[in-house]
N, C-alpha and C positions, 0 to 999 in steps of 0.2 A: 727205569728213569721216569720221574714224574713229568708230567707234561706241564706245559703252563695255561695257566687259568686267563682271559683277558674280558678284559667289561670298563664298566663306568663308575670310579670311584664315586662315594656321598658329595665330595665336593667338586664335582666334574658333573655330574647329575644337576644340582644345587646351582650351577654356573649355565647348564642348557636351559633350564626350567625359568629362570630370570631373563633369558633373551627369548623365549618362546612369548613370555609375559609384557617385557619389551616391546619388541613386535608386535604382538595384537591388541594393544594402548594405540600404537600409532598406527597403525591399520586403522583402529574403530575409531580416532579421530581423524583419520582421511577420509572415511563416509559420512561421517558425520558433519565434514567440511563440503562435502560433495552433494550431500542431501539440500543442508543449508544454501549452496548457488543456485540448485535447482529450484528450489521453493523460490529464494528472488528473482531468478532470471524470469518465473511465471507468472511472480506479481510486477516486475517489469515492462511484463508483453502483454498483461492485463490495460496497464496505463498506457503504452505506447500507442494503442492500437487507437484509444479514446484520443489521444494524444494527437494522433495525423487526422485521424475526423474533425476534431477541432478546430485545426486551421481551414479544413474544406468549410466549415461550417462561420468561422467569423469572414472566412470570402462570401459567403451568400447571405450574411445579416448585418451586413456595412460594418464590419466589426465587432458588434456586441457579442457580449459573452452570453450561454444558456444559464441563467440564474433563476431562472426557479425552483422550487424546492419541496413542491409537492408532488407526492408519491402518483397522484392522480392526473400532474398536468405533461402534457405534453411534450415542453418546452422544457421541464427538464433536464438533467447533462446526462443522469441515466436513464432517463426513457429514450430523448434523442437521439443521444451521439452513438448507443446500441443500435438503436432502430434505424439509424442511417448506416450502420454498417452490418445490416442486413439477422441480428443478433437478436433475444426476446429481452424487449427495454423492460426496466421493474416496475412497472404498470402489471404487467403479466402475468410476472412469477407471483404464485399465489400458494400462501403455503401448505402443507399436506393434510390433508385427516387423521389427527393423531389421539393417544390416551391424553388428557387432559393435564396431566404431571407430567409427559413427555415431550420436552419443547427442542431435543437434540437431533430431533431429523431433520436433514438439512434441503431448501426448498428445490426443488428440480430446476434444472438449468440456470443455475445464481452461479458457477464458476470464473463468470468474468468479471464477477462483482465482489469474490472473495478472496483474500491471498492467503497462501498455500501452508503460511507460517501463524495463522492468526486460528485461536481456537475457535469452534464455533457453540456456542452456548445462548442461544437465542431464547429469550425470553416469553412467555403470552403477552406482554406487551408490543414487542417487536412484528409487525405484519408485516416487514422487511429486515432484510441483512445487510451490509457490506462494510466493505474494508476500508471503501474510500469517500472522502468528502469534499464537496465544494470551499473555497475560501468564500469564509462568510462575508467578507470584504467587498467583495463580488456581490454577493446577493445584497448586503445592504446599499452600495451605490444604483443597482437595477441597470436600466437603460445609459445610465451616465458613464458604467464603468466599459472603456473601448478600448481595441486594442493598442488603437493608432494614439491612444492619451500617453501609453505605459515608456518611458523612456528605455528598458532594458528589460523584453518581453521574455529571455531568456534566465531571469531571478526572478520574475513574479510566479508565485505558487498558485498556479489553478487548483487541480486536487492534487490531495496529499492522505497517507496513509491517517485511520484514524481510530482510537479506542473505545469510540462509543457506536456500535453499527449501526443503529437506527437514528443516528442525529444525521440531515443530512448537512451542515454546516461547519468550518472545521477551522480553526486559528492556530498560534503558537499557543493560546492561555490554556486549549484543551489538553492540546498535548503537556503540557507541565504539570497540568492538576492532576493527568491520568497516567504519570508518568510510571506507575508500578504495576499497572493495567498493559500498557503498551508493552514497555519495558525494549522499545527500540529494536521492532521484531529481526532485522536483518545486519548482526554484526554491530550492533549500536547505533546504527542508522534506520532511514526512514525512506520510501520509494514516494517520489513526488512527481508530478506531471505538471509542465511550465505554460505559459502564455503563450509561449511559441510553438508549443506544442512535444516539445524534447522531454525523454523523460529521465531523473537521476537517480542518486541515493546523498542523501543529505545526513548528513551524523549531527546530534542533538549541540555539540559544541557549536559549530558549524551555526545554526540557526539560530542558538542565542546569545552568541558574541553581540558586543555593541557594534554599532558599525557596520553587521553583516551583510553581504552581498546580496543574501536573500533576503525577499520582500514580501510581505505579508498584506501588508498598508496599504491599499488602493492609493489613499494621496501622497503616502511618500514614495510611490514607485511613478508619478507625475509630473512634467512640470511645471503645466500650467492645464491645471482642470477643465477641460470642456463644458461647459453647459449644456447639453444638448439631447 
């Protein structure tokens, strides 16, 4: 009596081989969804951190914002609002001893100043890096721009992610013009840090609606400009 043979027919084969295939599509886009939060949740906790120093810091400058913009001054938002919270401000970090063509090594201890999703391709021009910038709004009003002026400190953008690391000044025109540079590192959005010092993600719709809640504009986030 012949015995019987038992296996996996070509099309029983053909139908496991498709959900094996299946399956690790969506597996490697759940890591790859997983990697992605990670990366924001540390460019997040980059800016939050700036974010609650902040406000310790317009309590002890009657309000004003750190607007300066030089790498060398003090005053600062990354030399400062780092060095108050105990951090090496970008005064310090100073970049490595490299081959002359190699500008990809990246400066020792710059991790709070980079986010996790932004290449890093630092140029011989660049004697700093980072990810984030001041609203230039901010530095061009100086001393006049306060917090006690801003009617809704919670949509004015302090910094905000940006595509040119060594600018340190940052508006909506940069991001537009550099918009395939950026390319909206996180989900199509962007990690920003407010007046009030809260931090979000902002999606490019979002910022250039007319009308928008966020505010850029020093005087049209006022209602009646202080002199002072």
């Amino acid at each position: 009596m012949k015995k019987s043979v038992s296996g996996f027919s070509l099309v029983e084969l053909i139908v496991v081989v498709a959900i094996l295939i299946l399956l690790s599509g969506i597996v490697s886009v759940g890591v790859s969804r997983l990697r992605a939060n990670g990366k924001r949740t540390q460019c997040m906790n980059n800016l939050r951190a700036y974010g609650t120093e902040l406000v310790s810091y317009l309590d002890d400058f009657q309000g004003r914002f750190p607007t300066a913009t030089d790498r060398a001054n003090a005053r600062a938002w990354f030399n400062i609002l780092p060095e108050r919270l105990k951090r090496p401000p970008m005064v310090d970090l100073v970049p490595p001893q490299q081959e002359p063509t190699d500008f990809s090594v990246r400066i020792p201890n710059d991790d709070d100043f980079i986010c996790p999703s932004m290449t890093y391709e630092r140029t011989p021009q660049q004697i700093y890096y980072c990810s984030y910038a001041i609203n230039s709004d901010l530095v061009s009003m100086g001393k006049k721009a306060r917090i006690q002026n801003i009617t809704d400190p919670a949509f004015f953008i302090f910094l905000c992610e940006t595509p040119t690391p060594d600018k340190p000044m940052m508006d909506l025109d940069t991001i537009r013009n550099n918009n395939e540079i950026l390319s909206y590192r996180h989900r199509d959005s962007l990690v920003a840090c407010f007046a009030d010092g809260h931090v979000d993600t902002i999606t490019q719709a979002a910022m250039e609606e007319q009308n928008s809640v966020y505010k850029w504009n020093y005087k049209e986030a006022v209602e009646d400009l202080v002199d002072q």
